[in-house]
mmCIF file of the N, C-alpha and C atoms, coordinates in Angstrom:
data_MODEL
# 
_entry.id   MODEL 
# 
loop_
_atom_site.group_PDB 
_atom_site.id 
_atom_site.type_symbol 
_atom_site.label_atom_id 
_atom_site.label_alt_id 
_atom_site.label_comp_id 
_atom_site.label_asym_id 
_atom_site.label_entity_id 
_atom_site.label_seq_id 
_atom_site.pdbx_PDB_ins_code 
_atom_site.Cartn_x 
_atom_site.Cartn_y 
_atom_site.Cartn_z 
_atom_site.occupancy 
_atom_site.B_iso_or_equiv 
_atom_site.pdbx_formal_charge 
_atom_site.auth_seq_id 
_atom_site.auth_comp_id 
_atom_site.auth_asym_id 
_atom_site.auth_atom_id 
_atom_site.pdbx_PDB_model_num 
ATOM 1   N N  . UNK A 1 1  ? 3.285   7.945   21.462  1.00 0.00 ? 1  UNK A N  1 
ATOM 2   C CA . UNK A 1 1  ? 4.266   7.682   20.434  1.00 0.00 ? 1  UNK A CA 1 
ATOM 3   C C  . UNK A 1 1  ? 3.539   7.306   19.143  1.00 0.00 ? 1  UNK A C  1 
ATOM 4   N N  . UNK A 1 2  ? 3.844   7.885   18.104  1.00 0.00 ? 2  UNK A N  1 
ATOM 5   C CA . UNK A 1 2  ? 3.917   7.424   16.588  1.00 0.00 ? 2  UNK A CA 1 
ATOM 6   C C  . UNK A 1 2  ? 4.431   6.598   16.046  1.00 0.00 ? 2  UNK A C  1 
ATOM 7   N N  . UNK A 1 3  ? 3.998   6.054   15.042  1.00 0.00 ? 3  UNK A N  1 
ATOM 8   C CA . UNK A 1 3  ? 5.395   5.211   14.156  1.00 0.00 ? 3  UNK A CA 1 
ATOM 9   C C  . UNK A 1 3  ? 4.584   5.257   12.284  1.00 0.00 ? 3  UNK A C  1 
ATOM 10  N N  . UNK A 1 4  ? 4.998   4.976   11.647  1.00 0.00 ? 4  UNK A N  1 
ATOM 11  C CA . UNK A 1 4  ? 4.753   5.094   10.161  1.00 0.00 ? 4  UNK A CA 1 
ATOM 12  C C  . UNK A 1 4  ? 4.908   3.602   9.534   1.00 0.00 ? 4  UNK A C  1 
ATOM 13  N N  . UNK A 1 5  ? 3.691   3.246   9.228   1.00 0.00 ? 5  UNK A N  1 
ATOM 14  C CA . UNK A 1 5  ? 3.349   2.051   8.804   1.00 0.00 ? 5  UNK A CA 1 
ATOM 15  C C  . UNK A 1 5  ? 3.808   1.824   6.985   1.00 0.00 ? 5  UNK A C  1 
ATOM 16  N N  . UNK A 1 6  ? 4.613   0.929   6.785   1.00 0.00 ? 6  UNK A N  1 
ATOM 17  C CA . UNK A 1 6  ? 4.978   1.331   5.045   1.00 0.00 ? 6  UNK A CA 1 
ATOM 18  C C  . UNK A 1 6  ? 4.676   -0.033  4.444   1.00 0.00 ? 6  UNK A C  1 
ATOM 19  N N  . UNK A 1 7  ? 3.745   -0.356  3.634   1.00 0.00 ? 7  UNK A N  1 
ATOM 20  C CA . UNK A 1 7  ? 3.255   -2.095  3.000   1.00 0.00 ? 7  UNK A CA 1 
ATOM 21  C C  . UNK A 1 7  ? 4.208   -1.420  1.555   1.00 0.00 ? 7  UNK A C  1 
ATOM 22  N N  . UNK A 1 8  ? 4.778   -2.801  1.801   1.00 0.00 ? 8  UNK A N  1 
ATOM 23  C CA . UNK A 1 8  ? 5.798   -3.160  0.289   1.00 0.00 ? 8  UNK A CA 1 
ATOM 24  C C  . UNK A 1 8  ? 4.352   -4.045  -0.839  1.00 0.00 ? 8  UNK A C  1 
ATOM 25  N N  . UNK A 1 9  ? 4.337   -3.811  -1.609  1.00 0.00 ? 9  UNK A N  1 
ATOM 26  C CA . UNK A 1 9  ? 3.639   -4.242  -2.833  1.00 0.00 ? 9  UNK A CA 1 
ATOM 27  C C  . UNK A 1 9  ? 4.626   -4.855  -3.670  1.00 0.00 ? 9  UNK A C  1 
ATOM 28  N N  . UNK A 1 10 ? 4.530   -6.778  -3.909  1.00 0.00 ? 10 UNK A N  1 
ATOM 29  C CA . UNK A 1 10 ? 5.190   -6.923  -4.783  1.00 0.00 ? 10 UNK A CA 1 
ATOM 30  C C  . UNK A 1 10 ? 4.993   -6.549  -6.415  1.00 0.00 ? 10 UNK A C  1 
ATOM 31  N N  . UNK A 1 11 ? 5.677   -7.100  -7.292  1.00 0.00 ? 11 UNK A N  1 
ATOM 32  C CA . UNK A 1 11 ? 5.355   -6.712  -8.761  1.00 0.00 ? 11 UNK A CA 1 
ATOM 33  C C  . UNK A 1 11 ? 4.286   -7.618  -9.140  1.00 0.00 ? 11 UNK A C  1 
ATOM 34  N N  . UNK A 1 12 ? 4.130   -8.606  -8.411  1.00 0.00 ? 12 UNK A N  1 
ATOM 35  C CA . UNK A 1 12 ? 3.104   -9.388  -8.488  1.00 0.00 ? 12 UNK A CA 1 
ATOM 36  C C  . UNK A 1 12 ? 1.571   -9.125  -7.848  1.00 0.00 ? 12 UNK A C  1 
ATOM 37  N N  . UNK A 1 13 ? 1.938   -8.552  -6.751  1.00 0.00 ? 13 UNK A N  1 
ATOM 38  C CA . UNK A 1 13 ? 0.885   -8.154  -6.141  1.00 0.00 ? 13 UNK A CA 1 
ATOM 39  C C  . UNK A 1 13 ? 0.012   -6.806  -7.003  1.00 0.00 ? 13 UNK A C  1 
ATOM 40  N N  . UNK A 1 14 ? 1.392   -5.773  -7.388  1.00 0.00 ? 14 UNK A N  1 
ATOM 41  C CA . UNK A 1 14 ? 0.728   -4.606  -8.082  1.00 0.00 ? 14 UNK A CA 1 
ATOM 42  C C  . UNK A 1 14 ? 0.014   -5.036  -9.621  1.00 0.00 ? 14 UNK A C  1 
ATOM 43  N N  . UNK A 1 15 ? 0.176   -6.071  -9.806  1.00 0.00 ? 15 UNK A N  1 
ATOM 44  C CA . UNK A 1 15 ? -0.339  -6.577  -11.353 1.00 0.00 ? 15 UNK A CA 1 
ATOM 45  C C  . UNK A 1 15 ? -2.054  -7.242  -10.658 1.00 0.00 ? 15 UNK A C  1 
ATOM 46  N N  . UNK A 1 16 ? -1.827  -7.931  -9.987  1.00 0.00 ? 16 UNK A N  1 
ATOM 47  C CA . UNK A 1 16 ? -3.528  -8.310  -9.297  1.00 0.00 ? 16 UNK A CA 1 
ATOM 48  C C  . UNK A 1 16 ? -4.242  -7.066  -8.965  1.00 0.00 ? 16 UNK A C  1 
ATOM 49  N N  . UNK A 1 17 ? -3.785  -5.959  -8.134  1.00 0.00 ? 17 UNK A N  1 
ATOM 50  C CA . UNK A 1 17 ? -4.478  -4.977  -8.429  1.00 0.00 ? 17 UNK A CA 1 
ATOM 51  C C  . UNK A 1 17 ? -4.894  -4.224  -9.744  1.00 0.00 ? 17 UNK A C  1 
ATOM 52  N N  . UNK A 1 18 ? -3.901  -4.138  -11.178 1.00 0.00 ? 18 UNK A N  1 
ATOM 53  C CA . UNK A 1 18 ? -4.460  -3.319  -12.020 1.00 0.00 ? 18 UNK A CA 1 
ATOM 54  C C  . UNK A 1 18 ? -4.850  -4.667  -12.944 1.00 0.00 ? 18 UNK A C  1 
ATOM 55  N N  . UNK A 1 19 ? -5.048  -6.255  -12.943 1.00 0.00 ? 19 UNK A N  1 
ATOM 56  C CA . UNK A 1 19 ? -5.843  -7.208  -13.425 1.00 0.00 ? 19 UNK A CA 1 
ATOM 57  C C  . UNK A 1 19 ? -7.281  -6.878  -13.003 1.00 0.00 ? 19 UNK A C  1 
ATOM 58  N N  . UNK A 1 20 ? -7.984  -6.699  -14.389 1.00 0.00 ? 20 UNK A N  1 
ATOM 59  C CA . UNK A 1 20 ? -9.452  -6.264  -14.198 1.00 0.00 ? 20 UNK A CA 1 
ATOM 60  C C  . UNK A 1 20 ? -9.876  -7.995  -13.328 1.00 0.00 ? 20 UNK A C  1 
ATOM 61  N N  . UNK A 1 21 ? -9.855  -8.984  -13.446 1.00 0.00 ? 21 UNK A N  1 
ATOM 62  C CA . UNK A 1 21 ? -10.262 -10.140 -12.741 1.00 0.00 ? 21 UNK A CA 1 
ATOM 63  C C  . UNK A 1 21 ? -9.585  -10.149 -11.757 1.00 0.00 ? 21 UNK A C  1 
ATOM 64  N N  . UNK A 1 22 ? -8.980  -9.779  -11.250 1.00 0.00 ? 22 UNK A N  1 
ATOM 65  C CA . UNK A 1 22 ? -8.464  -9.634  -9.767  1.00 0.00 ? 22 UNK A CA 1 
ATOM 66  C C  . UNK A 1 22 ? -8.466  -8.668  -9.221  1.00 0.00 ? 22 UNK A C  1 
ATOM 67  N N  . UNK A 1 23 ? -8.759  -7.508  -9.455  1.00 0.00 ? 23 UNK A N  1 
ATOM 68  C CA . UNK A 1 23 ? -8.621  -6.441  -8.847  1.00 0.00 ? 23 UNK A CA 1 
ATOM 69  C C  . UNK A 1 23 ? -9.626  -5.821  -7.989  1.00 0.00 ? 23 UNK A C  1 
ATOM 70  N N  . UNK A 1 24 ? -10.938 -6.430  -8.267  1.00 0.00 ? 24 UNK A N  1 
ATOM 71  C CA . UNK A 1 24 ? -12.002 -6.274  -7.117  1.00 0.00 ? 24 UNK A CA 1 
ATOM 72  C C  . UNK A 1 24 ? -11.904 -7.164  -6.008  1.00 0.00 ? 24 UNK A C  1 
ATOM 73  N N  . UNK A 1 25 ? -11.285 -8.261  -6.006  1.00 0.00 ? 25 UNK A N  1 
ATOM 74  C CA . UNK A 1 25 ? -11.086 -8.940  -4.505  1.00 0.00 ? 25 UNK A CA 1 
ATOM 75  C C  . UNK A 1 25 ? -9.572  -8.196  -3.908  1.00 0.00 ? 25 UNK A C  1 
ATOM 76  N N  . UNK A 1 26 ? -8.664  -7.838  -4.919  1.00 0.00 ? 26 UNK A N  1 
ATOM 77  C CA . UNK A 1 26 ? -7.784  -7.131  -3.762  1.00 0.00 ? 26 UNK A CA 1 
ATOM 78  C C  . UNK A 1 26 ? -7.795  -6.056  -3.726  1.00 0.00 ? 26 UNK A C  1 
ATOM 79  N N  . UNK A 1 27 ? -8.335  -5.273  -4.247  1.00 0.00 ? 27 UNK A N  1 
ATOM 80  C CA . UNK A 1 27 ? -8.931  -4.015  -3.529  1.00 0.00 ? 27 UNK A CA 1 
ATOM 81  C C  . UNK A 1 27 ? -9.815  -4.299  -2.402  1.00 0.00 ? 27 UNK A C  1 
ATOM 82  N N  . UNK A 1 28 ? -10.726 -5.341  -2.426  1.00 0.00 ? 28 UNK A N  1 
ATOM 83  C CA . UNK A 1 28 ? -11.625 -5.425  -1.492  1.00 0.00 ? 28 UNK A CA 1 
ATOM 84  C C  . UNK A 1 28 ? -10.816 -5.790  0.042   1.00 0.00 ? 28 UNK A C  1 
ATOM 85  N N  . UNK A 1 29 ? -10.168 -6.943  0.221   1.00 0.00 ? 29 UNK A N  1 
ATOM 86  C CA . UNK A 1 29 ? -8.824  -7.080  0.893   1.00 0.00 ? 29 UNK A CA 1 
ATOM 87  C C  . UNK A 1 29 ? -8.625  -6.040  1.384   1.00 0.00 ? 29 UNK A C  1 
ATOM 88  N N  . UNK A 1 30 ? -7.683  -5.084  0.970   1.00 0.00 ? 30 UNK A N  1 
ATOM 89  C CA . UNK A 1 30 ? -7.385  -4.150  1.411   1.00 0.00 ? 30 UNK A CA 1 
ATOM 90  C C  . UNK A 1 30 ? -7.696  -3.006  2.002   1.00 0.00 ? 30 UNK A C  1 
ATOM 91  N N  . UNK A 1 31 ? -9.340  -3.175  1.420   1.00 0.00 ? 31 UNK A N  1 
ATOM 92  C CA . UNK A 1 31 ? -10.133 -1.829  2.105   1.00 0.00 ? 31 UNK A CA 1 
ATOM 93  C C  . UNK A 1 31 ? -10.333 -2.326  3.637   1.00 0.00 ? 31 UNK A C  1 
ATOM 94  N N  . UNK A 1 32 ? -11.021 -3.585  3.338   1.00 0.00 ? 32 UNK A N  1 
ATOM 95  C CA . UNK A 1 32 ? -11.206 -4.227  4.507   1.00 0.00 ? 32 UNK A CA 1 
ATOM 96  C C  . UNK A 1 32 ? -10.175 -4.606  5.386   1.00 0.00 ? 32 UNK A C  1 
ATOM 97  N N  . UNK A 1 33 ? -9.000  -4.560  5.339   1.00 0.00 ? 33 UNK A N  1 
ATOM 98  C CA . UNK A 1 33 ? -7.643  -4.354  6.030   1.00 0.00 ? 33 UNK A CA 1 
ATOM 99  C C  . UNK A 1 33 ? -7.552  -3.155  6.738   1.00 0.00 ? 33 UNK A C  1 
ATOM 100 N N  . UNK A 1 34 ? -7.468  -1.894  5.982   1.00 0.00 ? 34 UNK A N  1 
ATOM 101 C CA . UNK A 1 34 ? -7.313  -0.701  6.461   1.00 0.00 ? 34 UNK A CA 1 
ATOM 102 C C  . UNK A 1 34 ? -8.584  -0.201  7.068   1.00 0.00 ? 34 UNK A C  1 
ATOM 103 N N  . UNK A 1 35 ? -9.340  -0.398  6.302   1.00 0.00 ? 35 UNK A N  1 
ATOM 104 C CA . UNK A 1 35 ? -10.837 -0.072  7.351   1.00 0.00 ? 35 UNK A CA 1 
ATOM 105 C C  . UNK A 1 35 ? -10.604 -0.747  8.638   1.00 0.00 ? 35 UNK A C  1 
ATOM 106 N N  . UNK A 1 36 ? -10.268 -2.045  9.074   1.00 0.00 ? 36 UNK A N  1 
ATOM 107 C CA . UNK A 1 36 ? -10.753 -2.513  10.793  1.00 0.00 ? 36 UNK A CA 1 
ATOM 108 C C  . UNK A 1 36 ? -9.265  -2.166  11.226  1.00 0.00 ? 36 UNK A C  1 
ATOM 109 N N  . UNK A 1 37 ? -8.381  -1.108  10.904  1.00 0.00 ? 37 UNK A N  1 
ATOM 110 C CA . UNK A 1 37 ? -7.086  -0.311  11.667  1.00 0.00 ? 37 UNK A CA 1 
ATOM 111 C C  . UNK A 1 37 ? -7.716  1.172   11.825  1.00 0.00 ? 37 UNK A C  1 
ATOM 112 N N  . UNK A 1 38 ? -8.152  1.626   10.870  1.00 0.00 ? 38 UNK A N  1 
ATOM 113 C CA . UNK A 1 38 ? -9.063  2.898   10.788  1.00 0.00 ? 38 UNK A CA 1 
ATOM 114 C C  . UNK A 1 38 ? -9.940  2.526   11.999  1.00 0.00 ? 38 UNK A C  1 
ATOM 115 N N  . UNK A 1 39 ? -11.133 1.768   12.571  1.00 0.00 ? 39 UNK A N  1 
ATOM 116 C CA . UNK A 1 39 ? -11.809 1.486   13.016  1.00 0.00 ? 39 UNK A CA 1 
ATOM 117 C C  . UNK A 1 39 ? -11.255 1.126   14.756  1.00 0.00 ? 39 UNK A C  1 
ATOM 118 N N  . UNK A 1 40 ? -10.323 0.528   14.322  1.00 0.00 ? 40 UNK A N  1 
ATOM 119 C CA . UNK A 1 40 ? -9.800  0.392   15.606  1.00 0.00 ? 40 UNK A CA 1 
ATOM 120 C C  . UNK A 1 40 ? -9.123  1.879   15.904  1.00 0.00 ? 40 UNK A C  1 
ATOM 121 N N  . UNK A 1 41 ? -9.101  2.894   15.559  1.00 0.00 ? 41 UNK A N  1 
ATOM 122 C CA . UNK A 1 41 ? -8.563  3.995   15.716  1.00 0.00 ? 41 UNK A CA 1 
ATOM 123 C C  . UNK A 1 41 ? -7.054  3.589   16.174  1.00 0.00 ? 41 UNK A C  1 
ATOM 124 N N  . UNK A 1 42 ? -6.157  2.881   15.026  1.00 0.00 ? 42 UNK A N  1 
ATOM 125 C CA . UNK A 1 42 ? -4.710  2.626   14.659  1.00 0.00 ? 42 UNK A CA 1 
ATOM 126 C C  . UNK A 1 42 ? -4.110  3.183   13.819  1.00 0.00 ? 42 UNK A C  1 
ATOM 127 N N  . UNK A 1 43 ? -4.913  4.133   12.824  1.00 0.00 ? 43 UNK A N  1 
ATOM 128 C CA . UNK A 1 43 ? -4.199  4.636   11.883  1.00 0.00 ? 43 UNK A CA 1 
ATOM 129 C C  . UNK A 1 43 ? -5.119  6.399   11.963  1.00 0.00 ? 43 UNK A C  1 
ATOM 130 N N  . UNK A 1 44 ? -3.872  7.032   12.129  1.00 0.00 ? 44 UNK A N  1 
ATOM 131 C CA . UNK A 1 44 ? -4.096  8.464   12.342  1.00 0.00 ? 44 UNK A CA 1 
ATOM 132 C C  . UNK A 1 44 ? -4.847  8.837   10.713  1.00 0.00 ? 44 UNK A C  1 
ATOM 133 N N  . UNK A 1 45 ? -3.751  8.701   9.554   1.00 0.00 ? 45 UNK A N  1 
ATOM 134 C CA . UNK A 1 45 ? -4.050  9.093   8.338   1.00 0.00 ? 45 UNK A CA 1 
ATOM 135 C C  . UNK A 1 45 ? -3.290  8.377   7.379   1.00 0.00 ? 45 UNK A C  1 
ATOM 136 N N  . UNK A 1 46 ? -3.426  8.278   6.123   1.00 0.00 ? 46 UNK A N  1 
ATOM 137 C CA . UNK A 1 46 ? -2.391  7.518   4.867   1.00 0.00 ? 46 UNK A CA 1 
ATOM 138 C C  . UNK A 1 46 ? -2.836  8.481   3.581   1.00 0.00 ? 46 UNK A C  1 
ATOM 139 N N  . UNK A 1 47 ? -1.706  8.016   3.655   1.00 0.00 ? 47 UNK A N  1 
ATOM 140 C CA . UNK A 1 47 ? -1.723  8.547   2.235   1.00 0.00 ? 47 UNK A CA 1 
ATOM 141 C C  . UNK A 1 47 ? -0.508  7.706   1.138   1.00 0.00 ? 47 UNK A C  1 
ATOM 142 N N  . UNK A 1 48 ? -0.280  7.246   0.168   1.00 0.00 ? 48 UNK A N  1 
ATOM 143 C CA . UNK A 1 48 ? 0.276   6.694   -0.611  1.00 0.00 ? 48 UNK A CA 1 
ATOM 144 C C  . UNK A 1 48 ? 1.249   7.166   -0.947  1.00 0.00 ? 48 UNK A C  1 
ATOM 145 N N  . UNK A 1 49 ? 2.532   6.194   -1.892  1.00 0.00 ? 49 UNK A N  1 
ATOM 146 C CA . UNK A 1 49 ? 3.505   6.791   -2.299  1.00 0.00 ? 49 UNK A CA 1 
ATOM 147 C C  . UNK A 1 49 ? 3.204   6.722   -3.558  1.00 0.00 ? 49 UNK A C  1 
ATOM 148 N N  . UNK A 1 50 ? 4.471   6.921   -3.992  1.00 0.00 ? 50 UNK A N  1 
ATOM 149 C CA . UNK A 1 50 ? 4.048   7.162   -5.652  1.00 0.00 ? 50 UNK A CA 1 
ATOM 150 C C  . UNK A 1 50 ? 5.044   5.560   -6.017  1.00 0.00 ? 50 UNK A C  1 
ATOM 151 N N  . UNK A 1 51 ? 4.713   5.367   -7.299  1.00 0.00 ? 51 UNK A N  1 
ATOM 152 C CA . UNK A 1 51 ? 5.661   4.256   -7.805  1.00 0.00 ? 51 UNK A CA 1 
ATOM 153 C C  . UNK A 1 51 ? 6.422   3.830   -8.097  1.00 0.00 ? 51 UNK A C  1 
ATOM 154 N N  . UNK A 1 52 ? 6.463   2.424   -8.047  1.00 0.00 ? 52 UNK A N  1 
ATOM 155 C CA . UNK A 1 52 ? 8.475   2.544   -7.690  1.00 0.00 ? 52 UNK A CA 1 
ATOM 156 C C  . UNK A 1 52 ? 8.954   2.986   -8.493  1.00 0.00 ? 52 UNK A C  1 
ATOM 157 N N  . UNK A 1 53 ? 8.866   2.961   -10.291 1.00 0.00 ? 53 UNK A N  1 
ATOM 158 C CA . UNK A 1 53 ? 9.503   3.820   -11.052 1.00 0.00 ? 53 UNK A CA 1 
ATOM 159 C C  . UNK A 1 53 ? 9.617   5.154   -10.989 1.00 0.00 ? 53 UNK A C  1 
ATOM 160 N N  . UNK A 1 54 ? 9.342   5.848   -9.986  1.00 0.00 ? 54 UNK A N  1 
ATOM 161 C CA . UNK A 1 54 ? 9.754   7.488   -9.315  1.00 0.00 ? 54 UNK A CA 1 
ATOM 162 C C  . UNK A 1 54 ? 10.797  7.475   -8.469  1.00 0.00 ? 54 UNK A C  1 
ATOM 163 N N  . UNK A 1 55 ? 10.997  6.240   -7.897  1.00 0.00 ? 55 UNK A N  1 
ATOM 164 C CA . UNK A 1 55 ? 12.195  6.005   -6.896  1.00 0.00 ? 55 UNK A CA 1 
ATOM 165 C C  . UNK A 1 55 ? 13.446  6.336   -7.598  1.00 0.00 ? 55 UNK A C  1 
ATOM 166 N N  . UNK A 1 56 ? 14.793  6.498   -6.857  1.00 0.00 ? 56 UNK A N  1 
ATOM 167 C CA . UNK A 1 56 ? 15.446  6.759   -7.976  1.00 0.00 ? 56 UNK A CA 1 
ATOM 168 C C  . UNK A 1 56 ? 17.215  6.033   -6.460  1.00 0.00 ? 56 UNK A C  1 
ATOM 169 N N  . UNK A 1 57 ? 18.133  5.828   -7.275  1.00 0.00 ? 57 UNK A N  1 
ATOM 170 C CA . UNK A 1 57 ? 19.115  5.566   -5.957  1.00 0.00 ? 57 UNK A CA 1 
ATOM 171 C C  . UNK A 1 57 ? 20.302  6.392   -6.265  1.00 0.00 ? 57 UNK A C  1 
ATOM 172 N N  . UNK A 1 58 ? 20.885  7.051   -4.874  1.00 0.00 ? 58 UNK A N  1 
ATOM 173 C CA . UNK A 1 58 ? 21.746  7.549   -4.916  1.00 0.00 ? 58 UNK A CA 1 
ATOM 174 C C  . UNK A 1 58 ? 23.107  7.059   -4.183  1.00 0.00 ? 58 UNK A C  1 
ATOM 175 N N  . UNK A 1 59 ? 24.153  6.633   -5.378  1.00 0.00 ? 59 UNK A N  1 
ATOM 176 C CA . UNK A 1 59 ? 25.396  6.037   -4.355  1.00 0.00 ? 59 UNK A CA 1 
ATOM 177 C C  . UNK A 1 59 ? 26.207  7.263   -3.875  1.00 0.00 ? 59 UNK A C  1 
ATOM 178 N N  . UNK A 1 60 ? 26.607  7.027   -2.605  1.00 0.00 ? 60 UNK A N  1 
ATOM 179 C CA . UNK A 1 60 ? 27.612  8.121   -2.408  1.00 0.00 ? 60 UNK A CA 1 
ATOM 180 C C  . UNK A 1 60 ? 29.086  8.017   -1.899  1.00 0.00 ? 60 UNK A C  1 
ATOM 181 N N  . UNK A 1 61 ? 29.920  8.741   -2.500  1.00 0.00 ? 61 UNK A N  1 
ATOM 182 C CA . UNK A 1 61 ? 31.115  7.932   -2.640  1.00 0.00 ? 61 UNK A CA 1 
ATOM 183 C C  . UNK A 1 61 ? 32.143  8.562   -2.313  1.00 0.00 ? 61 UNK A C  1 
# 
């Protein structure tokens, strides 16, 4: 069995990543997150979404 792993990024969190003073420890974090799931052979493949301003909502009525 499969399943699809999805990390929510707050608006806070996505600002520490593109903060030049923060952004090498949470990138680093994170590599090192996904690297020992990679490693543990837990994660088949990833690939990213795009940002939330691409999201878009549809009511239906």
């Amino acid at each position: 069995m499969e399943y699809t792993l999805i990390f929510n990024a707050t608006t806070a969190d996505v600002a520490q990543g593109q903060d030049p003073a923060t952004a090498p420890a949470y990138w680093a974090a994170w590599n090192a997150y996904i690297g020992a799931m990679f490693g543990a052979g837990i994660v088949k493949s990833g690939n990213g979404l795009q940002q939330r301003a691409a999201g878009s909502t549809h009511a239906q009525g």
